[in-house]
DRENKOL-64966 format. One record per residue (C-alpha): x, y, z. Coordinates in steps of 0.25 Angstrom, whole numbers, padded with zeros to 4 digits, always signed. Layout:
! DRENKOL-64966
XYZ ...
***
This chain:
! DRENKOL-64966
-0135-0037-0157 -0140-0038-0143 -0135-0049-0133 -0139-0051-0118 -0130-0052-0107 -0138-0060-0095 -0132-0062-0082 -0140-0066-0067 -0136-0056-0056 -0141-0059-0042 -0147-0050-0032 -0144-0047-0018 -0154-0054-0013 -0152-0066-0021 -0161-0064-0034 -0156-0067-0047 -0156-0057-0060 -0154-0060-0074 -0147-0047-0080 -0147-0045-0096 -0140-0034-0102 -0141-0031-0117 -0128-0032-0124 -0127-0028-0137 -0117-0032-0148 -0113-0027-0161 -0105-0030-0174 -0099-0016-0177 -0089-0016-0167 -0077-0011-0174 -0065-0021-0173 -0055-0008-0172 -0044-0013-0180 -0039-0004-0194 -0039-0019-0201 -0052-0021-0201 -0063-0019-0213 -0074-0024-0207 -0076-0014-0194 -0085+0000-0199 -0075+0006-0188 -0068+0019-0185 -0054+0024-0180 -0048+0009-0178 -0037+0006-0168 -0031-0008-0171 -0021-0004-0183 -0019-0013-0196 -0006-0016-0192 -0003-0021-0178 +0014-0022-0177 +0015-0034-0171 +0030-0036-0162 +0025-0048-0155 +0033-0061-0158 +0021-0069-0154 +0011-0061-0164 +0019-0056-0176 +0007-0054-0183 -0001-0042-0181 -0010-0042-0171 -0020-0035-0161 -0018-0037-0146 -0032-0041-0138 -0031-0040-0122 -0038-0048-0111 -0043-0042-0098 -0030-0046-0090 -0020-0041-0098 -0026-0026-0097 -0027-0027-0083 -0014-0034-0081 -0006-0028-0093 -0010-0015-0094 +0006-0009-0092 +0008-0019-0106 -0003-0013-0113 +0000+0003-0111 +0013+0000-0118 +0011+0007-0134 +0018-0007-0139 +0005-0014-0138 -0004-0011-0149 -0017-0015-0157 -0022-0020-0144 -0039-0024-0144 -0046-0021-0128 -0058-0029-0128 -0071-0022-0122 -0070-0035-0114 -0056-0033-0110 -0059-0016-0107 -0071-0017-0098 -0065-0029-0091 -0053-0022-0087 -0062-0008-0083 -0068-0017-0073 -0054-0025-0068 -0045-0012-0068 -0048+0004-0068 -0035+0009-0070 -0032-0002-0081 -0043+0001-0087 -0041+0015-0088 -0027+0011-0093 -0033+0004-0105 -0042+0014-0109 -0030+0022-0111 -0023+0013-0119 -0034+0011-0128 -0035+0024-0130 -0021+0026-0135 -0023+0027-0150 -0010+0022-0152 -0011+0010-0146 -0023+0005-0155 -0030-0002-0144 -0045-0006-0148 -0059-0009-0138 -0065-0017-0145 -0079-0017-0139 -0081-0034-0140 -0091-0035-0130 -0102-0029-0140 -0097-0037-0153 -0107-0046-0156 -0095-0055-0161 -0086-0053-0147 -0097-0054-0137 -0096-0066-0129 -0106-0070-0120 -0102-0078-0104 -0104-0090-0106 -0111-0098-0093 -0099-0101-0082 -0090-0091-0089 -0082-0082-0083 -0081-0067-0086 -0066-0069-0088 -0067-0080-0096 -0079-0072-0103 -0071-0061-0107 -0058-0069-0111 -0068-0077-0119 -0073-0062-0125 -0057-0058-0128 -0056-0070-0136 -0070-0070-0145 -0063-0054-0147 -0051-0060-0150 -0056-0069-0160 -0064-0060-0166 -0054-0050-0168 -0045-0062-0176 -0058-0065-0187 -0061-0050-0188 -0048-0046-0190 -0039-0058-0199 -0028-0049-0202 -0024-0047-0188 -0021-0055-0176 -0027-0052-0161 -0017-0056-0149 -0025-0058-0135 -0016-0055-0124 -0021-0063-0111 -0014-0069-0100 -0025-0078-0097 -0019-0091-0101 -0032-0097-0104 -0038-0087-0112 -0027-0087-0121 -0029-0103-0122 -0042-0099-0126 -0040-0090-0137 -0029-0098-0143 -0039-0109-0143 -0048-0099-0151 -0037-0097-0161 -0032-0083-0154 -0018-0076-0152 -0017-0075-0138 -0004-0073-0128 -0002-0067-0114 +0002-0052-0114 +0017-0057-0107 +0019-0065-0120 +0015-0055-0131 +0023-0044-0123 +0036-0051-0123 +0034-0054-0139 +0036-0041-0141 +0050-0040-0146 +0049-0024-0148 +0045-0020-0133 +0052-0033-0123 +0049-0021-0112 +0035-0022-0113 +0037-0036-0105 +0040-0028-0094 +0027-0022-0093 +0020-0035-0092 +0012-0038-0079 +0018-0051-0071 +0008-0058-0065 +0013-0070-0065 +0024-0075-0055 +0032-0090-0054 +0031-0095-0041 +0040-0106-0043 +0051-0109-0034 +0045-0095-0026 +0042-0096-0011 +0029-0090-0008 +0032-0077+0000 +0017-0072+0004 +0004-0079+0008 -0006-0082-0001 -0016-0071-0003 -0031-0076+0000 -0040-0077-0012 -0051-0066-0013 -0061-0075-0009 -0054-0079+0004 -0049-0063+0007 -0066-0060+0004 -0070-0072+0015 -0061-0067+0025 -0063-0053+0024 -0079-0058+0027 -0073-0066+0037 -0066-0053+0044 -0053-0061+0043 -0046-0052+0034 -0046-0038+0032 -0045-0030+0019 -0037-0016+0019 -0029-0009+0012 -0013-0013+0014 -0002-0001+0015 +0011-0005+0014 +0024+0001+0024 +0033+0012+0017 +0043+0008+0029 +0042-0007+0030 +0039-0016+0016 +0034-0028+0025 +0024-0019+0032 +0010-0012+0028 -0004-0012+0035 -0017-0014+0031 -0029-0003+0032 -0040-0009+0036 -0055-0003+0039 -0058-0004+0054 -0044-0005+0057 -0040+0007+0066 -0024+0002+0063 -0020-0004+0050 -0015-0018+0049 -0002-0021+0049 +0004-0031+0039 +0020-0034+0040 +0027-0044+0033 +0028-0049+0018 +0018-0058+0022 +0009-0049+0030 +0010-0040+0017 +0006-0051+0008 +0008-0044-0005 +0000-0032-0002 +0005-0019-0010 +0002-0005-0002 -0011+0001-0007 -0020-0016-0009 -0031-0020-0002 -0027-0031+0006 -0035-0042+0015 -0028-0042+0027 -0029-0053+0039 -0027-0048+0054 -0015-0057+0063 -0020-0060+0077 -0017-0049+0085 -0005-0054+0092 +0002-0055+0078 -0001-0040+0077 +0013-0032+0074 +0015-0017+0074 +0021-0010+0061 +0036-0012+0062 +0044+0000+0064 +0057-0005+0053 +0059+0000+0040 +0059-0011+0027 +0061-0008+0014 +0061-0019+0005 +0075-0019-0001 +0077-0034-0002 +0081-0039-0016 +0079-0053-0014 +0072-0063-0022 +0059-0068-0017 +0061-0079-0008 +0056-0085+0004 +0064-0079+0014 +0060-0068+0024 +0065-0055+0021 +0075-0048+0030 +0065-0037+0033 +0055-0045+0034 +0062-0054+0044 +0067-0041+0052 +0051-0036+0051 +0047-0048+0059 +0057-0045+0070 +0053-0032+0072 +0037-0037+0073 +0042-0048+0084 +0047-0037+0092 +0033-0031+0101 +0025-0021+0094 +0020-0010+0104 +0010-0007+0096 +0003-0019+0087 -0007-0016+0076 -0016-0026+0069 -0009-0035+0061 -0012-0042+0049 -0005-0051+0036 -0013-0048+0020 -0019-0060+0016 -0025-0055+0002 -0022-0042-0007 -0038-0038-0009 -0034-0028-0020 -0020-0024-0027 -0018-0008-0028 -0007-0010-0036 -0002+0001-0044 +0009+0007-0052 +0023+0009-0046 +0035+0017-0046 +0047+0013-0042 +0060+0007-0048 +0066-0007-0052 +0078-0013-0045 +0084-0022-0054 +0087-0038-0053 +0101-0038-0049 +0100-0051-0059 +0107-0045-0070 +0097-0048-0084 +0085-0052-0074 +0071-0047-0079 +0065-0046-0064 +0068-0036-0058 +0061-0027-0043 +0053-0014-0042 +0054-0003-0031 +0043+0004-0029 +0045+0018-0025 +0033+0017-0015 +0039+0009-0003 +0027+0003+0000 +0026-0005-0013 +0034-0017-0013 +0044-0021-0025 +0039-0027-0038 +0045-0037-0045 +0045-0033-0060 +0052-0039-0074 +0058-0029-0082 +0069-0030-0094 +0073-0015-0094 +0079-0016-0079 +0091-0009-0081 +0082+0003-0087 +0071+0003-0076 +0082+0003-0065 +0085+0017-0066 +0071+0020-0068 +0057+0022-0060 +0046+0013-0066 +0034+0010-0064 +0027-0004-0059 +0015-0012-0057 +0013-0024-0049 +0006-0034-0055 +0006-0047-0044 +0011-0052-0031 +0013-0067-0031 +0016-0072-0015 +0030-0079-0022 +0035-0065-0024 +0040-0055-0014 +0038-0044-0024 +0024-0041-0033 +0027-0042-0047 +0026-0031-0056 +0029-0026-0071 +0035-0012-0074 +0026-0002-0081 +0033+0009-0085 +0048+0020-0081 +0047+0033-0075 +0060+0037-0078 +0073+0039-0070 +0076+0037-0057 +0077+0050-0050 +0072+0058-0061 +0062+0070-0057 +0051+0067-0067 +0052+0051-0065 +0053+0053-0050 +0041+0063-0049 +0031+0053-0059 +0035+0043-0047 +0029+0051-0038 +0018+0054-0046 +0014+0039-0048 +0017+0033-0033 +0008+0044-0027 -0005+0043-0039 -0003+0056-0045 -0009+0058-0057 +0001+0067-0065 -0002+0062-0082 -0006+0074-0091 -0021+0080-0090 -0027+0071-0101 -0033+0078-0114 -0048+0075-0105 -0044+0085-0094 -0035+0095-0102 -0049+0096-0111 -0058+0102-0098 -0049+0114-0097 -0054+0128-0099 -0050+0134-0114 -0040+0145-0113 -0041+0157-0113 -0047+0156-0100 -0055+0168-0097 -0066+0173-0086 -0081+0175-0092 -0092+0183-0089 -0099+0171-0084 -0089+0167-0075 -0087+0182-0069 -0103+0179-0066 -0103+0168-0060 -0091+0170-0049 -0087+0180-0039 -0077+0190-0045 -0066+0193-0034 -0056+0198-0044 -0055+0211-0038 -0049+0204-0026 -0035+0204-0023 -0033+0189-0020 -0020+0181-0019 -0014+0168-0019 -0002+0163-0013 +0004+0149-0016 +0017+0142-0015 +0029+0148-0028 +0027+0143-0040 +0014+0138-0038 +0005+0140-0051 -0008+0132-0047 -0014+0144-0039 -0026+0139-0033 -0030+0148-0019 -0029+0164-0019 -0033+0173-0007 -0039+0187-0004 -0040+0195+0009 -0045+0209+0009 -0050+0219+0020 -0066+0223+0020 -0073+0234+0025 -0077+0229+0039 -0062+0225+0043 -0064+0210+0039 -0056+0203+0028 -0061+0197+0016 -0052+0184+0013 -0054+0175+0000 -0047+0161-0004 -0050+0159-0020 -0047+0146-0026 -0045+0142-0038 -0058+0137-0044 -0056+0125-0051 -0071+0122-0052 -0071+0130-0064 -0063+0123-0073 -0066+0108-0068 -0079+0104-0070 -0081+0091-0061 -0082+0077-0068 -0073+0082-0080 -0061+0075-0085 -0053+0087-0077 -0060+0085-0063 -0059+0070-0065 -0042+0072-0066 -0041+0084-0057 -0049+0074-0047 -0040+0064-0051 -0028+0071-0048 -0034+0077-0036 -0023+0087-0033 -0011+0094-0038 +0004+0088-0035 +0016+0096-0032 +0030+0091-0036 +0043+0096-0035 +0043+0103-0048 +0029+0100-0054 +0015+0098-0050 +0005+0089-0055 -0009+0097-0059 -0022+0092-0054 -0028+0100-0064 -0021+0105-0080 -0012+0116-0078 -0023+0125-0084 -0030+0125-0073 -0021+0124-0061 -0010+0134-0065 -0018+0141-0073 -0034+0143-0072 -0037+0138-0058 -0025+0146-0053 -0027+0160-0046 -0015+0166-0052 -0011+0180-0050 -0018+0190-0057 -0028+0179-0065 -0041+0180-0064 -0045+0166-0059 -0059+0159-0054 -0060+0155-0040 -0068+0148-0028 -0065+0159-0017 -0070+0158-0003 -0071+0172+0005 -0073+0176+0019 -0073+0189+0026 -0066+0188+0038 -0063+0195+0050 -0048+0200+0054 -0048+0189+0065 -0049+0179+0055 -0066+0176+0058 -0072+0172+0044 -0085+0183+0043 -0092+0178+0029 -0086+0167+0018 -0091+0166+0005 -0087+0160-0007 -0087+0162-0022 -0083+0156-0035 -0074+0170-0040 -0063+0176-0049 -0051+0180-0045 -0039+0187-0048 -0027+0184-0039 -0019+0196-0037 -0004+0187-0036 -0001+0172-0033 +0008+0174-0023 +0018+0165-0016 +0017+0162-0001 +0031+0171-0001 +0026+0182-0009 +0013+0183+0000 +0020+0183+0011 +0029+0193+0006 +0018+0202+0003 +0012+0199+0018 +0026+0203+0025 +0029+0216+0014 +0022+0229+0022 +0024+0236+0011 +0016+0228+0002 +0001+0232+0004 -0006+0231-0010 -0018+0221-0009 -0013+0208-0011 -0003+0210+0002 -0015+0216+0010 -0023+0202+0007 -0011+0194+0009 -0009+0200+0023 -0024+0199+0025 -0024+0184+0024 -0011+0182+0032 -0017+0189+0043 -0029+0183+0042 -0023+0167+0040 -0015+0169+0053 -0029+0171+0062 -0032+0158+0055 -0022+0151+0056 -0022+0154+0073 -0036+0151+0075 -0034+0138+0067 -0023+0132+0074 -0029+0138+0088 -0041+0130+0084 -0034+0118+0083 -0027+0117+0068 -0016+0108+0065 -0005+0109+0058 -0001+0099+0050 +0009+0108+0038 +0024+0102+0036 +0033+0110+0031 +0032+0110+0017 +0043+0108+0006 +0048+0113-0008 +0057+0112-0018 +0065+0121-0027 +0068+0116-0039 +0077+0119-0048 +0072+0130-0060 +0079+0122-0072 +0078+0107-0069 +0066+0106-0059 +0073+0098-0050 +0071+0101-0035 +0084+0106-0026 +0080+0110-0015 +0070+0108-0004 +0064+0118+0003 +0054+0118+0015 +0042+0129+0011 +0043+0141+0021 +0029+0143+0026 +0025+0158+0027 +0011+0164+0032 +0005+0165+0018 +0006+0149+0017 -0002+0149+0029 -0012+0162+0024 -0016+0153+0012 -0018+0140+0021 -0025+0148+0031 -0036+0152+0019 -0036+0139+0014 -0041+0132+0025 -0050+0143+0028 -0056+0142+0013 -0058+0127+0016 -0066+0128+0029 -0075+0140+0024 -0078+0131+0011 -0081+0117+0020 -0090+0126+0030 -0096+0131+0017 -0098+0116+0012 -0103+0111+0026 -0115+0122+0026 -0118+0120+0014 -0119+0105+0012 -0117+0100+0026 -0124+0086+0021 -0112+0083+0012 -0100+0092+0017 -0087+0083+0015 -0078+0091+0024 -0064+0086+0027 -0059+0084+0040 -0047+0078+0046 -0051+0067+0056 -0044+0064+0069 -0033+0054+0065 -0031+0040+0072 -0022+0038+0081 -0014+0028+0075 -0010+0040+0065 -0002+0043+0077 +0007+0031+0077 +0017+0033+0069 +0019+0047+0075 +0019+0042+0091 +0029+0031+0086 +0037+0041+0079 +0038+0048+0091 +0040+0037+0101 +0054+0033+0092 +0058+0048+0097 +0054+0046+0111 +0043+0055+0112 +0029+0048+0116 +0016+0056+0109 +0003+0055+0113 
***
């Protein structure tokens, strides 16, 4: 069956055009439940006998979701308890186009065979298409679609009920109207006897202003922040928030050589660190400079009118003359929210049996969050995870809902996945996707790949890298040629081989984008096959490379550099303290000491003529842990001592990356992306100068 979507789209310069689409609908769409004889279908996903534990539904029943309650709801709907659940292609594509990440987290949840969640495509049933109707909206068009789906659904399927979950009030007016079960997700949650601590998962979005005394301006509506904006009387930016001082943040705005400065809970207005805000510039004798107190907010009071202590003792310290005044503003709207997940703890209401209780965040600069919870006196001794879901202007703290327990306070494991989480680093399992573009092993070195690469085995190449290092991914060579110059190479693992770009590997290794250190673990960029094993140049296994190799003079001049996809076979992977020992022991003069003692020679000269040029440096002393053999746990903090092989292999490095971006520039001088530091701005010096001057010493 073929039907015709026509809508009218006009033109830049004012002309109308009348689109239409084929759209094409059919009747063998399979329902997707195991009750139905009727459906030719395949490998169905609703099961015959849907448990029911709802008081409100005893009956058994399929679950169908709106729009919203995906988006809104999502933390609910990862939870195994809820089953049998029908996604609408409506509701699917609706929610890709609202939300990425909630998307993504649906399509995971779908994909859980446990779950029996169904897409059932209605959009191209002839019986579930709807048509817009003229003046519709989409919104009411696609509530309209959910409950034609719904309805179908009910005649197609006698035997079983269908349960829309929607918290729009007026849809579910409507489907009752039409003779459907339908109720908000809060109320199906809490009638289910068997999981009461499901209800703490739910999103709160709404808030009781009653008897409540507004404590923050009204935001402006969209349309007045997108008037003013044209009007160039508010500025859009992005708001960070103070570490030092929870009444304090600026604003970065485009054209702006100094940020804005916003103090005050209403300056702040509700904004959270990371949102785009629309921000509106006080006159300039209002302009403050950033206060020099510390505040953290440790007030447990209730929401009330009154103005904070801190607050109070801000505004004292801004009467007082600022030397130095930056521009000044206050947020009159939150453009977008870059609300996330977050870490932190819950302090309990000192109320005993009370259900509302505050989260700390472990990041400083994200303010408390009101959450309800039944299992407080469980979470108190745990870190947990939050999301916030709204800020009403009655409330001094936004309104969250808890997602999920890391573990114990103080444990390693649970303290390390904070870390993980509050700085974005990705850190789950390589997925069966990635695992499934690694070489087979045995791994061995063909014919072929001998043809095609430059066979330096026969070298007597090195590495040196920190103890216990197992990811070995640089080596070196230096050795003497006839004409009294040296012939210096730095061989790097060659990845290339084994990650072919566009892959599902290059796509997480991108993703990931480098490997992180812990005290007792790392998290890979790449499987373990490949970082410890394949792409890394152990001793005395013949590895593939990307080697760049200069002759140089003994004066450190660069005569020729080449370069060359090769085969190596490191001779030993040293640590920096055995090479040095090599270096330092006369007595030692096989090959693998007479290169070493070659590049040392030769980094020094570089090193100089560097530094005489110009160089900075910028290395801090860095530090390491032992940790203890049988529990893991560090005890004891050491400072790394810094020996002329740490600054051999820097010295080669650098080298290697400026031979290979004077390669790049020849050779494509059009499209060169060459990385340079540029000179910084002078208000970078600031905090510096001011530092100093609370020392008495006055720096240019």
């Amino acid at each position: 069956m073929l039907t015709n979507k026509i809508f009218l789209k006009k033109t830049k310069r004012g002309n109308i055009l009348k689109i239409v689409r084929e759209h094409y609908l059919r009747d063998d769409i399979w329902c997707g439940s195991h009750l139905c004889n009727l459906c030719n279908q395949e490998n169905p996903v609703l099961s015959s006998d849907p448990v029911s534990g709802s008081s409100l539904f005893p009956e058994p029943h399929y679950l169908l979701l709106d729009t919203n309650v995906v988006l809104d709801q999502i933390d609910v709907f990862e939870e195994d308890t809820l089953k049998n659940i029908i996604v609408l292609q409506t509701v699917l594509e609706e929610v890709k186009h609202r939300s990425s990440p909630v998307y993504k987290r649906l399509k995971e949840i779908i994909g859980d065979s446990k779950r029996n969640v169904f897409t059932f495509v209605n959009e191209h049933h002839k019986d579930t298409y709807v048509e817009r109707s003229g003046g519709e909206k989409p919104n009411d068009r696609n509530d309209r679609a959910i409950r034609v789906a719904a309805a179908w659904y009910e005649n197609h399927l006698p035997q079983v009920r269908v349960v829309i979950l929607t918290d729009d009030a007026a849809n579910r007016e409507l489907a009752k109207k039409d003779g459907l079960f339908a109720v908000s997700v809060a109320d199906y949650v809490r009638s289910l006897a068997s999981c009461p601590l499901l209800a703490d998962k739910l999103s709160s979005h709404s808030f009781s202003a009653e008897g409540k005394v507004a404590l923050y301006p009204t935001h402006l509506t969209p349309a007045q922040v997108h008037q003013a904006i044209r009007a160039a009387k508010v500025l859009q930016g992005a708001f960070q928030a103070s570490r030092e001082n929870f009444l304090e943040g600026q604003v970065n705005v485009e054209g702006f050589s100094k940020p804005i400065l916003v103090q005050g809970r209403e300056g702040l207005n509700r904004a959270v660190d990371g949102d785009t805000v629309a921000v509106e510039l006080l006159p300039e004798e209002e302009w403050s400079a950033p206060s020099e107190i510390v505040l953290q907010d440790d007030d447990d009071k209730q929401d009330t009118g009154e103005l904070p202590q801190e607050e109070e003792e801000m505004v004292r310290a801004k009467r007082k003359e600022a030397v130095e005044r930056q521009p000044t503003g206050r947020v009159v709207a939150i453009i977008r929210r870059k609300w996330r997940q977050y870490c932190g703890i819950l302090q309990a209401n000192p109320v005993k049996g009370s259900v509302r209780h505050v989260f700390v965040p472990a990041d400083r600069k994200i303010p408390k969050v009101r959450v309800e919870t039944r299992q407080a006196d469980v979470l108190v001794k745990q870190r947990i995870i939050v999301a916030i879901d709204s800020w009403p202007r009655y409330s001094r703290y936004p309104m969250g809902h808890f997602v999920r327990a890391l573990g114990r306070i103080g444990d390693k494991d649970t303290e390390n996945e904070v870390l993980l989480l509050e700085h974005d680093v990705p850190h789950s399992n390589f997925s069966e996707s990635v695992l499934s573009f690694l070489p087979k092993l045995p791994w061995i070195i063909t014919p072929e790949d001998v043809a095609k690469r430059t066979d330096l085995r026969h070298v007597v190449i090195c590495s040196v890298d920190p103890p216990g290092c197992t990811d070995i991914d640089d080596a070196l060579h230096c050795r003497s040629l006839d004409n009294g110059n040296y012939e210096v190479g730095v061989h790097i693992a060659d990845v290339s081989h084994f990650i072919r770009p566009g892959n599902a590997l290059d796509k997480e290794a991108a993703l990931r984008a480098t490997t992180v250190y812990l005290v007792d673990k790392r998290i890979d960029m790449v499987p373990e096959l490949l970082s410890s094993n394949l792409c890394s140049l152990r001793g005395n296994e013949e590895r593939f490379a990307f080697s760049c190799i200069w002759e140089i003079t003994p004066d450190a001049h660069i005569v020729d550099t080449k370069f060359c996809k090769s085969i190596i076979l490191s001779r030993a992977a040293l640590t920096y303290e055995e090479a040095q020992l090599r270096i330092d022991d006369v007595t030692q003069t096989d090959a693998t000491a007479q290169s070493l003692r070659g590049l040392n020679r030769l980094a020094k000269i570089l090193k100089k003529r560097r530094i005489d040029n110009g160089a900075l440096v910028l290395a801090s002393p860095e530090i390491r842990f032992q940790v203890d053999s049988e529990t893991h746990d560090p005890i004891e903090v050491q400072a790394k001592q810094l020996r002329e092989t740490n600054s051999m292999v820097e010295e080669f490095m650098l080298l290697a990356n400026i031979s290979v971006a004077e390669k790049i520039y020849k050779e494509f001088p059009e499209c060169a992306m060459l990385r340079r530091h540029p000179e910084p701005p002078s208000n970078n010096f600031e905090p510096l100068i001011k530092a100093g001057k609370n020392q008495g010493f006055d720096l240019d």
